[in-house]
N, C-alpha and C positions, 0 to 999 in steps of 0.2 A: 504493500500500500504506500510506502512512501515514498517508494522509488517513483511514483507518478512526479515528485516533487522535480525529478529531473529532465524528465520530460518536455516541459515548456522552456525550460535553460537553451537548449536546442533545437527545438522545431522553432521558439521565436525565432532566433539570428537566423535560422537558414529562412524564414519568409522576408524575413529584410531584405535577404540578400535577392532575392524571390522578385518580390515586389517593387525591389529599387527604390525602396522610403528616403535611403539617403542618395545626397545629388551623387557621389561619387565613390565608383566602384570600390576604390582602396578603403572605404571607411568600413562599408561592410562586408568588406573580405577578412578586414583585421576583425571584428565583430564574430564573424564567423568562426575565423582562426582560434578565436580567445577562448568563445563559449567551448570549442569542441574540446580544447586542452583541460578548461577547467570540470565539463562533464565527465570528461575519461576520469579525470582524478579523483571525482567528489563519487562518482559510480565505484571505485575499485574501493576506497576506504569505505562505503557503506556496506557493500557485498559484505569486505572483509570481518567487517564490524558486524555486521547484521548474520553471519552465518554461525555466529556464537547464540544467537536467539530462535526464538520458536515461534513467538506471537509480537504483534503490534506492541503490546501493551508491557511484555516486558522488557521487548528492543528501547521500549524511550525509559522507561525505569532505567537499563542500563545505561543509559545515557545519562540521565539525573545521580544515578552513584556513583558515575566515575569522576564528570566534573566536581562532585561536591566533594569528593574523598582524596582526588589523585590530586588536587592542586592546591592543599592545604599549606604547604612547603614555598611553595611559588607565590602563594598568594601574600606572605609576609614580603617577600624583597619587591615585589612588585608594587606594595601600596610605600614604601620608601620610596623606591624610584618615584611614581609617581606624585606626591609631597613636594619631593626636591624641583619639579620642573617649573613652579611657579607658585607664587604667591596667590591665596584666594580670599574671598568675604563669601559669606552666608545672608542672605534674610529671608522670612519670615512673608509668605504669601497665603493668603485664603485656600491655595492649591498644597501649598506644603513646603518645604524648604529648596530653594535654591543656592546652587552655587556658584561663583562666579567670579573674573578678574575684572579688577576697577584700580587704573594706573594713567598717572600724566594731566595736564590741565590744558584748556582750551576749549573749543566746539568738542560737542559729543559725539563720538562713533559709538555703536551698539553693534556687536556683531552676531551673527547666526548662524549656528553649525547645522550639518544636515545629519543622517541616519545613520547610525554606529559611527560617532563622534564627538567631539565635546568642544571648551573652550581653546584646549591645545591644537587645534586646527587653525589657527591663528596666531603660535608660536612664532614663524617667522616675519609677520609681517607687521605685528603691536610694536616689538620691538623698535622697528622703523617711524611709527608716528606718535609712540608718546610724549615726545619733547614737543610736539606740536599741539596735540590731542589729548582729549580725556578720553579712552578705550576700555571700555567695556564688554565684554565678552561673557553673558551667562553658559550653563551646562541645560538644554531643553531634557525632557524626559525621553530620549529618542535612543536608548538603548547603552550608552557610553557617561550616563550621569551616576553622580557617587551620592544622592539623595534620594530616598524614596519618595512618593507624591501620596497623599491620604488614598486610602482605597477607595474613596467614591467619587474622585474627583474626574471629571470631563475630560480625556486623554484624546478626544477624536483631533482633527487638525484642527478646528475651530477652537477648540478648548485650549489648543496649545497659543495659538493666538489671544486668546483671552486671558492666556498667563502671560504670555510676554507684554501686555496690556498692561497687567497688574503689575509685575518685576518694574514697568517704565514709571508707574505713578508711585512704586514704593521706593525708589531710589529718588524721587522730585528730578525727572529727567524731560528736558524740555530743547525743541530746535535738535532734535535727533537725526542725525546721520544713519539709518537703519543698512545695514549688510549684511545680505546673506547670500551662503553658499548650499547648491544643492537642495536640499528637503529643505535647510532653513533657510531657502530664498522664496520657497512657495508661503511658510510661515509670513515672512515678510509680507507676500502679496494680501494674505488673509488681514494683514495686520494694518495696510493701508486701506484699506476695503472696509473695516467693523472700527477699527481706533484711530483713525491719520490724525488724532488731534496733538499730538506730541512729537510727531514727525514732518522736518523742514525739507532731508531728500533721500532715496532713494540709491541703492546698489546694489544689483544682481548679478553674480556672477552663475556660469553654469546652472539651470535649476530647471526642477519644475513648475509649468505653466500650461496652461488652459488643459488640452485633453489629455498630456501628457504628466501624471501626477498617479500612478507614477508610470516612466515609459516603460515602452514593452519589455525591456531586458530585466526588469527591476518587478516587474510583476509578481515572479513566483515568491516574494517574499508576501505581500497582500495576502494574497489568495492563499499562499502555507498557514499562514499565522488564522485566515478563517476556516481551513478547514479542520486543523491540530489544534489551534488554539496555543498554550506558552506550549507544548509540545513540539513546535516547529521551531521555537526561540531553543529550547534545550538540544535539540538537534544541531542546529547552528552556532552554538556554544561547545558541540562535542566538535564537530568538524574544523571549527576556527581554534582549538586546543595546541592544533600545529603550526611552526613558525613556517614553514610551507606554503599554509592555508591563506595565513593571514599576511603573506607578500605578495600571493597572487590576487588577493581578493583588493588589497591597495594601489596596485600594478595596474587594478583595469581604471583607477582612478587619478593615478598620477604617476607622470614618467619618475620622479624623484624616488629614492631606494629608503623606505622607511631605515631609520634608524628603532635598535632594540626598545630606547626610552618611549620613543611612538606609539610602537605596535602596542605596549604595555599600557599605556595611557587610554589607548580607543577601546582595548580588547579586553581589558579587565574585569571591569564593570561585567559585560554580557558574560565572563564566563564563572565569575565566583560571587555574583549577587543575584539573588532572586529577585527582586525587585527590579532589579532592570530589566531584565527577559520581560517581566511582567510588564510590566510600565509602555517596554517597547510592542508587546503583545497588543494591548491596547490600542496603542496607535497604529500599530498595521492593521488592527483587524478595522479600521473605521476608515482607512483613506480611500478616497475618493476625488474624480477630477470634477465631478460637483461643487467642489469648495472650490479648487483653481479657475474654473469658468464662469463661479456666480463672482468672484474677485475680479476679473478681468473685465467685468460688465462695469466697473467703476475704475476702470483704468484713466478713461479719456477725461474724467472729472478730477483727477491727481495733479494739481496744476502746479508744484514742485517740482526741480529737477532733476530727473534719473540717469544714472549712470548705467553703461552695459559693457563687463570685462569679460568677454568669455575667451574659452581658449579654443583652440581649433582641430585638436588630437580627440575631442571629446566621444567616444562609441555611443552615449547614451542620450544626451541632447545636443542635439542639430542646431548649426549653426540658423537654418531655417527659423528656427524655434525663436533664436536670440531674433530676428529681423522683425519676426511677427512683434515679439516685445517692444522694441522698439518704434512701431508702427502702432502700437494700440496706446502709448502713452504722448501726451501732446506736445512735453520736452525731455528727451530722449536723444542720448548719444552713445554709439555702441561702436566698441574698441571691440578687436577682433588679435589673440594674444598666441604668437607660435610658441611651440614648445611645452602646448600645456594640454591635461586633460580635464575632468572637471573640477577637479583640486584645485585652483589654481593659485590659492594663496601658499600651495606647498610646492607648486611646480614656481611659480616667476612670484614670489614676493616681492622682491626690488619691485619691480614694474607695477604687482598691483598698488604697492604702496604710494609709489609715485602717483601712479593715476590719481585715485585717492585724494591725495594731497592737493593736487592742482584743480580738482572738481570742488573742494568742499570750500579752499580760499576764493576761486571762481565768484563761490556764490553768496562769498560772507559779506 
């Protein structure tokens, strides 16, 4: 039964490749290339793994005993590491605890990570504007945060918008620079769409938008999480347990070669906290391009300036993607960045930071 999970990994890219979605052959040929390498591998470790069991129910029990038992060892040096890479603050939200870097004075940047990530996904590029800027970087509930959220709280993508609504009014944050990357740039869109009242502009780099939310490569993660429930997150926590896993699973996001402190930062959370599986379970089981396409219906009324840094290596959103944005917002300017995939504050931070800098003085 779960081997269906691999299924769609596959027969998606080859209809890409099928239908010609993207303008140019080379993009989803690599698309193609990628998914096949990374099905062959994730197919062989489940066989292997799964031919020690009998039934569904105790293949993911094994799953939930070995992360919780085998990484008890690991998980000490790993929340050191993790400490040392930066300084945080905490507060106190109707949703539950956030956490988050707050460093530098000036105009506000807020930034936003997308899906198994955190505030350290802006590691190298804070560094470059806090002499200028106040930076801001929360942890969203998106599978990579080191706080749990109350159990009854609203985790669909609206609800995450309506935390970072709340995180903007409990810090007193006003004339906001909002940036986001990936899942956190569709938050972003939700966010100028239900709250713009704290918000002066606007930065999306690589993300999802309108139908695309999330794209088709990115699908089986939705659709796992509603068929399994946290059982798809536990599975994706046994598979990500290897340093293997989690270079290829970074690799399809940024040319840049994770460093150990990295991987450790992103991957911790999901593999030795219940709460994040959970957290993150939630939010996959509710996304929808429903929220991205009633957001974009208030795009043409966003009369602030947006910025568009996307990179160009990107498999999973089209450069096409980034033009529509650009076309559906009324001032709107969009950079187009070699050398990057969707990461792209880990692939060219010089350059995003730079952008950055020259759009927000622009407009002060």
């Amino acid at each position: 039964m779960v081997l269906l999970l691999l299924w769609p990994l596959k027969a998606i890219s080859q209809n890409l490749a099928k239908k010609k979605i993207f303008p140019q052959q080379r993009n989803y040929q690599k698309i193609d290339s990628f998914m096949s390498k990374f099905t062959a591998w994730l197919s062989a470790s489940l066989i292997s793994f799964a031919s020690q069991t009998l039934t569904t129910g105790s293949f993911f029990d094994k799953i939930e005993y070995e992360y919780k038992f085998n990484f008890i060892a690991h998980s000490e040096v790993c929340m050191a590491t993790i400490a040392s890479l930066s300084a945080f603050q905490e507060v106190s939200l109707p949703q539950g605890t956030v956490r988050y870097y707050d460093q530098g004075t000036g105009p506000t940047l807020v930034f936003m990570h997308g899906l198994l990530a955190n505030r350290l996904l802006w590691s190298r590029v804070i560094p470059q504007l806090v002499s200028h800027f106040r930076c801001i970087a929360p942890d969203l509930p998106l599978g990579a945060h080191s706080h749990p959220l109350y159990p009854d709280v609203d985790l669909s993508p609206l609800g995450v918008a309506h935390l970072v609504a709340a995180f903007l009014e409990a810090c007193d944050l006003h004339e906001v620079t909002l940036i986001g990357n990936d899942t956190g740039g569709a938050m972003c869109q939700l966010v100028i769409a239900h709250h713009p009242e704290r918000i002066s502009r606007l930065v999306l780099t690589n993300c999802d938008a309108f139908e695309q939310f999330f794209p088709p490569l990115v699908s089986p993660f939705q659709y796992g999480a509603r068929v399994f429930g946290i059982r798809f997150a536990n599975f994706l926590a046994w598979v990500l347990r290897a340093r293997s896993a989690q270079r290829l699973f970074v690799a399809a996001l940024a040319h840049r070669r994770p460093e150990l402190e990295g991987l450790d930062a992103f991957f911790h959370p999901l593999l030795h906290q219940t709460f994040a599986r959970r957290d993150m379970t939630r939010f996959l089981q509710a996304v929808s391009n429903r929220y991205t396409l009633e957001a974009a219906r208030c795009f043409s009324g966003f009369g602030h300036p947006v910025l568009l840094l996307w990179g160009k290596d990107d498999p999973f959103f089209s450069q096409r993607l980034a033009r529509r944005l650009q076309q559906a917002f009324p001032d709107a300017r969009l950079h187009f960045l070699s050398h990057c995939r969707a990461f792209v504050p880990v692939d060219q931070p010089e350059v995003f930071a730079q952008y950055i800098t020259e759009f927000v003085h622009a407009e002060v």
